[in-house]
C-alpha positions as CSV (number, residue, x, y, z in Angstrom):
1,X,28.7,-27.9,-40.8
2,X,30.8,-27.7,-37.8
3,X,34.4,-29.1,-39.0
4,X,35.0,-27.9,-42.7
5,X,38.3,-29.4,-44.2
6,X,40.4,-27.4,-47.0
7,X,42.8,-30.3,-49.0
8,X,45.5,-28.9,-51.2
9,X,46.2,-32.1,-53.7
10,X,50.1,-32.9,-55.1
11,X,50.9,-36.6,-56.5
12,X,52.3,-37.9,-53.3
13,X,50.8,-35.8,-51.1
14,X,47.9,-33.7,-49.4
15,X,47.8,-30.7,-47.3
16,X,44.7,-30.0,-45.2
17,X,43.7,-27.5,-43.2
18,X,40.4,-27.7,-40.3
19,X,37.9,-24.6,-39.4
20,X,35.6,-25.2,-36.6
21,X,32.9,-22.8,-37.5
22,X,29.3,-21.9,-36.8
23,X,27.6,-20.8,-39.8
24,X,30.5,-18.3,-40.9
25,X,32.0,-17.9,-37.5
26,X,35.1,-19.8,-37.1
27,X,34.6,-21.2,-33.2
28,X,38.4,-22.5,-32.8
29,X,42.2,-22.1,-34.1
30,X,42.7,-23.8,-37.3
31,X,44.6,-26.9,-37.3
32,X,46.5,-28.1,-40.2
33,X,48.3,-31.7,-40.9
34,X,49.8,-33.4,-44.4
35,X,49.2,-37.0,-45.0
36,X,50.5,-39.1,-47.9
37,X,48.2,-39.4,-50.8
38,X,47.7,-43.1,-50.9
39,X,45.7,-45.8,-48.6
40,X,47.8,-45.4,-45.8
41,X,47.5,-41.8,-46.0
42,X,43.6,-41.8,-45.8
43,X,43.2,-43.8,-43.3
44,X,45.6,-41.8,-41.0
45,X,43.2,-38.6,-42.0
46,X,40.0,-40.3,-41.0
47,X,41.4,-41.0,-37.4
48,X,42.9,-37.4,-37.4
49,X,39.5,-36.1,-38.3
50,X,37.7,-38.2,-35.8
51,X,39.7,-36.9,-33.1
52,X,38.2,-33.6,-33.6
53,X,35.1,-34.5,-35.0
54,X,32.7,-37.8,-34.0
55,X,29.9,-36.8,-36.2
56,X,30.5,-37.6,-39.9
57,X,27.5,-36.1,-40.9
58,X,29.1,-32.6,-39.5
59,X,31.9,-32.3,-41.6
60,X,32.6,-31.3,-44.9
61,X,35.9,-32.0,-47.1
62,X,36.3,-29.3,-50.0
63,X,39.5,-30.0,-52.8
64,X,40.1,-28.9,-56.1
65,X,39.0,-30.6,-59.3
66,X,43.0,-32.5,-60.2
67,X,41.6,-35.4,-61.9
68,X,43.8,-38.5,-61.1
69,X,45.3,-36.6,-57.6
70,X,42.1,-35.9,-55.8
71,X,39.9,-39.6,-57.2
72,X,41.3,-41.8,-54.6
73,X,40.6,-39.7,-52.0
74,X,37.4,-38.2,-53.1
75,X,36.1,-42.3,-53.1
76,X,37.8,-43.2,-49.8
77,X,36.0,-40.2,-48.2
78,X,32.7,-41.2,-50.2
79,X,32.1,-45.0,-48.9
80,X,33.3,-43.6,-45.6
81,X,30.5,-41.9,-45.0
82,X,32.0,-38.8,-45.3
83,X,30.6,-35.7,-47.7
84,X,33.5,-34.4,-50.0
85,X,32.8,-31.5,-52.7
86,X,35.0,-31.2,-55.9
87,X,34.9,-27.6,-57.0
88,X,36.3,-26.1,-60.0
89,X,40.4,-24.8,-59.0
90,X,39.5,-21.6,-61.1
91,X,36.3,-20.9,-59.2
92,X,38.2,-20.8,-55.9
93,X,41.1,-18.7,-57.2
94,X,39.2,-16.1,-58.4
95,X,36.8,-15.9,-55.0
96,X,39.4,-15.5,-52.0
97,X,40.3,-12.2,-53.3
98,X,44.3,-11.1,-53.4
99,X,47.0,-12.9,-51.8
100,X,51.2,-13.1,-51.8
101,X,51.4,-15.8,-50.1
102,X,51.7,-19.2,-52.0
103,X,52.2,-22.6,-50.3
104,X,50.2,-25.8,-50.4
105,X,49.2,-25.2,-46.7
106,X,48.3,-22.1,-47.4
107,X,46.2,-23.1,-50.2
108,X,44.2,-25.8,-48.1
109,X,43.4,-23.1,-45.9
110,X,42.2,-21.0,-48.8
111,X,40.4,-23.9,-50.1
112,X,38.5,-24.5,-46.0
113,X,37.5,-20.8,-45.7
114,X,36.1,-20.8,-49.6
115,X,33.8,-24.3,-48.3
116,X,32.9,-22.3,-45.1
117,X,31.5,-19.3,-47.2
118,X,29.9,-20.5,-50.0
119,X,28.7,-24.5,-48.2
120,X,25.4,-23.8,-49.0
121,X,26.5,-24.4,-52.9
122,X,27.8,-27.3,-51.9
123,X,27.8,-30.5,-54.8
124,X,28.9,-33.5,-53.0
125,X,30.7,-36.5,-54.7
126,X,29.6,-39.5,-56.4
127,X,31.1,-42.1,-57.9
128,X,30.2,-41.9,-62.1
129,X,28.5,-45.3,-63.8
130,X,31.9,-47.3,-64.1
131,X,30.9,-47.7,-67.8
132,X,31.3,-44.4,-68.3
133,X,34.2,-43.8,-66.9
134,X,36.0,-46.5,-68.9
135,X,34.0,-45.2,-72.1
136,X,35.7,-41.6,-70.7
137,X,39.4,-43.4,-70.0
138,X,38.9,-45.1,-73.7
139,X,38.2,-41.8,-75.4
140,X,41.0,-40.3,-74.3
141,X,43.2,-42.7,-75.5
142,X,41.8,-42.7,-78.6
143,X,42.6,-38.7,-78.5
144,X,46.0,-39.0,-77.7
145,X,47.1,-41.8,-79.7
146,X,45.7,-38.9,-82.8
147,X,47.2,-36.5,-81.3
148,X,50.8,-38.5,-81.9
149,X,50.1,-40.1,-85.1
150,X,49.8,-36.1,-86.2
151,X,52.9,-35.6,-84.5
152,X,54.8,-38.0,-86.3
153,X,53.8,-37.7,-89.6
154,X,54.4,-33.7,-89.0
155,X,57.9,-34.1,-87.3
156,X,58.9,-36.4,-90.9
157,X,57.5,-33.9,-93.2
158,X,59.6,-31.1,-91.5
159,X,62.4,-33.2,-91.2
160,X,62.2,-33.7,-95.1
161,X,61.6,-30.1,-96.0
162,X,64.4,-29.3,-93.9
163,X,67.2,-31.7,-95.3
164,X,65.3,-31.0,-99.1
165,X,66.6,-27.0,-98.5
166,X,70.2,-28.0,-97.3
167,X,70.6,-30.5,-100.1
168,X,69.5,-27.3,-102.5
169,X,72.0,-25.4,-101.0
170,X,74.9,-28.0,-101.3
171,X,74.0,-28.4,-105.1
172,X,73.9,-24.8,-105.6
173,X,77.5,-24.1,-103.8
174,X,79.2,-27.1,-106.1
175,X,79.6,-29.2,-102.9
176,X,79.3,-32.9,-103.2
177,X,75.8,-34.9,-102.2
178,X,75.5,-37.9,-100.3
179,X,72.4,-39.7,-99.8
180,X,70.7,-40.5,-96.1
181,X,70.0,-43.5,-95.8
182,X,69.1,-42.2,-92.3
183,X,65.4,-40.8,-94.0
184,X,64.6,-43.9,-95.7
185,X,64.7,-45.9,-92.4
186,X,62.9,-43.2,-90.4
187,X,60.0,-43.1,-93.0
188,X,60.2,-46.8,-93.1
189,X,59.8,-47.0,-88.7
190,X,57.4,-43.9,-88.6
191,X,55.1,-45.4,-91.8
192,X,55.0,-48.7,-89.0
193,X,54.5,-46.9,-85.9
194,X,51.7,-45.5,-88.0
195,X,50.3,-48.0,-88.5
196,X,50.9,-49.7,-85.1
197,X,48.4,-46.7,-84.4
198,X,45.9,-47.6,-86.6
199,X,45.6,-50.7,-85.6
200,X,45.4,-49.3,-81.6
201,X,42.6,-47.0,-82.4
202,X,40.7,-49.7,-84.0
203,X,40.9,-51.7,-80.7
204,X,40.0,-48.7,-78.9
205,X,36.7,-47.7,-81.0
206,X,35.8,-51.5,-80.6
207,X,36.0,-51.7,-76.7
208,X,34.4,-48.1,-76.9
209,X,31.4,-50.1,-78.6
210,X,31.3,-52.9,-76.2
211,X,30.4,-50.6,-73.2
212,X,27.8,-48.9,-75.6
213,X,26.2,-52.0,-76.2
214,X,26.4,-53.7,-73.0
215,X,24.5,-50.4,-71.1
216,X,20.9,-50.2,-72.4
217,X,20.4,-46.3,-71.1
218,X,23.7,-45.4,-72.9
219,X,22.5,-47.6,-76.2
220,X,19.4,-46.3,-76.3
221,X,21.0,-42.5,-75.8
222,X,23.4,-43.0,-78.5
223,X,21.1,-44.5,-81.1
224,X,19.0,-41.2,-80.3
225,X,21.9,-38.7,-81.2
226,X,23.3,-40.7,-83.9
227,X,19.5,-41.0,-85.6
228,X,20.4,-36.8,-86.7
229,X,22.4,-37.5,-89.9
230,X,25.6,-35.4,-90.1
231,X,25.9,-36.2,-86.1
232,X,28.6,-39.1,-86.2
233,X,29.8,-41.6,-83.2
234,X,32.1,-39.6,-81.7
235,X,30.5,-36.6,-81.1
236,X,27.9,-39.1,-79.5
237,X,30.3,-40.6,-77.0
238,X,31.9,-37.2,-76.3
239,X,28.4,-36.0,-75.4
240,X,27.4,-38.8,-73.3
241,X,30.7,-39.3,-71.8
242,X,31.5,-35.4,-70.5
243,X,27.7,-35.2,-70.0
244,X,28.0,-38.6,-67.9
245,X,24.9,-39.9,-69.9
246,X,23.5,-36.4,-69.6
247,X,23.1,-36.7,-65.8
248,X,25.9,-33.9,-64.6
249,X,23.8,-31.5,-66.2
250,X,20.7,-32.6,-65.3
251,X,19.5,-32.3,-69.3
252,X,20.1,-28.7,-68.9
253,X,21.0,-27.8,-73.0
254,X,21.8,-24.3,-71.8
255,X,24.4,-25.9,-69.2
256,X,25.7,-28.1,-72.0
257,X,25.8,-25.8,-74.5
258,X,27.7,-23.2,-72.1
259,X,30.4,-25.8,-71.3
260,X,30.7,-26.5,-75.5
261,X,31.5,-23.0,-75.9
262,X,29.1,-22.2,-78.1
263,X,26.4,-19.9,-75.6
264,X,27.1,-16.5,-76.4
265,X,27.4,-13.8,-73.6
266,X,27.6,-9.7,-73.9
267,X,29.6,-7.7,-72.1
268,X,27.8,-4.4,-70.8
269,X,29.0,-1.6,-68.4
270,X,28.3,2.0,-67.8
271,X,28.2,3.9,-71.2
272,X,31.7,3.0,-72.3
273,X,32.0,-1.4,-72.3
274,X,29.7,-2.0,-74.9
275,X,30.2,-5.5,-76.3
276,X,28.1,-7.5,-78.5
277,X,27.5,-11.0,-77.7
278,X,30.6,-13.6,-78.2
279,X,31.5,-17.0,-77.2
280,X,34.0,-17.3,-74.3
281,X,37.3,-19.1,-74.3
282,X,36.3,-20.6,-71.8
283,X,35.5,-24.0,-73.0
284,X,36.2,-27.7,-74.0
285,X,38.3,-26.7,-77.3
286,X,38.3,-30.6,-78.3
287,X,34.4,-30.8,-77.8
288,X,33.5,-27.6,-79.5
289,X,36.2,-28.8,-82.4
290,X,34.0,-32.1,-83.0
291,X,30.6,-30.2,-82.3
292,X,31.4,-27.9,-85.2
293,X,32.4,-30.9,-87.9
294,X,29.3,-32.2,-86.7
295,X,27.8,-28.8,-87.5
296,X,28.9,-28.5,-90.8
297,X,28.0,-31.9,-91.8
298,X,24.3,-31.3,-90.5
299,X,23.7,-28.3,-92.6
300,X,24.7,-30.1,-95.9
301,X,22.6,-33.5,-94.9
302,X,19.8,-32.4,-92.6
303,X,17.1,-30.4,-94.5
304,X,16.1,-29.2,-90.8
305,X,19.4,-27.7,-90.2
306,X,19.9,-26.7,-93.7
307,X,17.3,-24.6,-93.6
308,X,18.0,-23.2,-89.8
309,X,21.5,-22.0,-91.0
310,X,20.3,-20.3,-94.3
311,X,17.4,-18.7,-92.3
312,X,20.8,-16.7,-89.8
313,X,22.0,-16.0,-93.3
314,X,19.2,-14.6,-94.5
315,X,19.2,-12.3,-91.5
316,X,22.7,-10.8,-92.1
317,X,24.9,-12.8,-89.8
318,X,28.5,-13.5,-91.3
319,X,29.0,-17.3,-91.5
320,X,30.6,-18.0,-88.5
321,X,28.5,-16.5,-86.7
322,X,25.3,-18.8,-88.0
323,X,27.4,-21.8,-87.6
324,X,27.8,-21.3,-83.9
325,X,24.1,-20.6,-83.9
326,X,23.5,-24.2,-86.0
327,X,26.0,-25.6,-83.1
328,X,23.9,-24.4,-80.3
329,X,20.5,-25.0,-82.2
330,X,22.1,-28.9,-82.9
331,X,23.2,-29.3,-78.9
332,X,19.0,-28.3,-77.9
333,X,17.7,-30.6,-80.5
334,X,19.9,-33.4,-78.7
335,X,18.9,-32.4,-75.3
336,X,15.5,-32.8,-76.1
337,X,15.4,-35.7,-78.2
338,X,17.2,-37.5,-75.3
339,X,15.3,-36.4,-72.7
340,X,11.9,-37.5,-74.6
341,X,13.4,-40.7,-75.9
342,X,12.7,-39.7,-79.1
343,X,14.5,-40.3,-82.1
344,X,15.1,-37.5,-84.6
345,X,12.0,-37.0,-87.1
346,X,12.9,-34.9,-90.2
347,X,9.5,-34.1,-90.7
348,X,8.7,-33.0,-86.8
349,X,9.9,-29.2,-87.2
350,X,8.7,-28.7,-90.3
351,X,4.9,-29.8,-89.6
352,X,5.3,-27.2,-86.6
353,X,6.3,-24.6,-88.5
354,X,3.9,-25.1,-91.3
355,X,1.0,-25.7,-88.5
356,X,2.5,-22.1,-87.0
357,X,2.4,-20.6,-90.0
358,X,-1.5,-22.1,-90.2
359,X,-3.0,-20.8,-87.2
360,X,-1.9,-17.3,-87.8
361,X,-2.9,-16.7,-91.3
């Protein structure tokens, strides 16, 4: 690449930073600009670019992963022409070594030299199927609107417990005690916003089941993971939706599993680091939650797992330990039923085992 452009993302605007370089020489003095991060704003970066650069196929725009900040952009730059690569803001923190100095033109300029060095690594955007990013829009709604049904229901409980111990207190002291009205009209409003939820995350699972249904490939990809009984439909549509269909991982159930947090990894160094192999916090918590439900449901319905589980048992491993094994066993079993189009066969693993257990007697 011979222009390689470092964009620092905020919500209204976008700091960038040029190199000219040849291979990992920089050729020229860096130039930086900020533009506003809507239309207008793109537009005035493509003629900025084009001033120093005619050839689109020469340069290369490098930003960090910020969601909702860095999509408009990313799909301007896209049907442009242009190649623009997403990378992971944690990857490029911990590769451009120490600094003191932190501004947002700083950071684009920290953002360009990381491209320069590592653009052989490169992963260029591409607009996801559309239907999965509604079914991935869809799901998170259906997440949050949980997330504050749990709230609301916990914030009423403590609010009772609370007024329960000062009442106690009043009664115990000889003071007088008048009833709040106030708590029968906030459990009458939370017990309907409650149910205002309900009602929302029936909607949502519905128009969640409408893009299933209307996409063959993610049909036929979700009536493969449901077919293992104790796998329900959300951890289906998690999978396929932070997998996009199984695509960003390329079917890799090492990858998959890795991003789950539940791949173990040791840490080993000299004669003194000597750790045995644990999963990393470094993970999708809300995946890995639903992964391990799915998990323990498996091992009570699915004679397969059952009997996978039992057999880490058997071996010594505590529990925990053999239900993050039965998690990563479950993700590969997934992986390859999807990438054979095949649904799940009880009988499959235990014919193997018992035609293993044939040819070596």
């Amino acid at each position: 690449m011979d222009l390689i452009v470092g964009i620092d993302f905020s919500k209204q605007k976008f700091d960038v930073t040029a190199i000219f370089c040849e291979d990992l020489t920089e050729t020229k003095p860096r130039i930086c600009n900020q533009f506003a991060n809507d239309l207008k704003g793109f537009k005035e970066l493509a003629k900025w670019v084009k001033k120093n650069s005619e050839n689109a196929q020469s340069i290369l725009f490098c930003g960090e992963k910020t969601g909702i900040y860095s999509t408009p952009l990313c799909l301007f730059l896209y049907y442009s022409g242009y190649d623009m690569w997403l990378e992971n803001p944690y990857q490029i923190k911990h590769s451009i070594g120490l600094q003191r100095l932190k501004t947002d033109k700083a950071d684009s300029g920290f953002i360009a030299e990381y491209a320069m060095r590592h653009q052989d690594q490169k992963v260029t955007f591409s607009p996801s199927d559309p239907a999965i990013e509604d079914m991935r829009e869809l799901f998170q709604f259906r997440n949050d609107l949980l997330v504050e049904k749990s709230k609301m229901r916990i914030r009423m409980k403590e609010k009772k417990e609370a007024n329960a111990k000062v009442l106690e207190i009043k009664k115990y002291c000889g003071k007088e005690i008048k009833k709040k009205d106030i708590f029968d009209y906030m459990d009458r409003a939370i017990d309907k916003i409650i149910k205002e939820i309900d009602k929302q995350l029936m909607l949502c699972e519905k128009k969640i089941d409408m893009f299933i249904n209307a996409n063959q490939e993610i049909k036929e990809n979700y009536d493969i993971i449901t077919s293992i009984k104790g796998v329900a439909r959300m951890n289906a549509i998690a999978l396929i939706v932070v997998t996009l269909n199984f695509k960003k991982f390329d079917y890799d159930s090492r990858k998959i599993a890795c991003y789950y947090g539940v791949a173990p990894f040791g840490r080993y160094s000299g004669s003194s680091v000597r750790c045995s192999p644990h999963t990393s916090s470094m993970a999708n918590k809300q995946l890995k939650a639903l992964l391990t439900m799915a998990a323990m449901s498996a091992k009570l319905h699915c004679p397969v797992i059952e009997m996978y589980y039992k057999s880490r048992i058997a071996r010594g491993k505590k529990p925990m330990v053999a239900l993050n094994d039965t998690k990563n066993k479950l993700l590969h079993i997934i992986v390859a039923m999807v990438k054979n189009k095949t649904k799940y066969n009880p009988q499959y693993l235990i014919e193997r085992k018992n035609e293993y257990n044939y040819r070596i007697s």
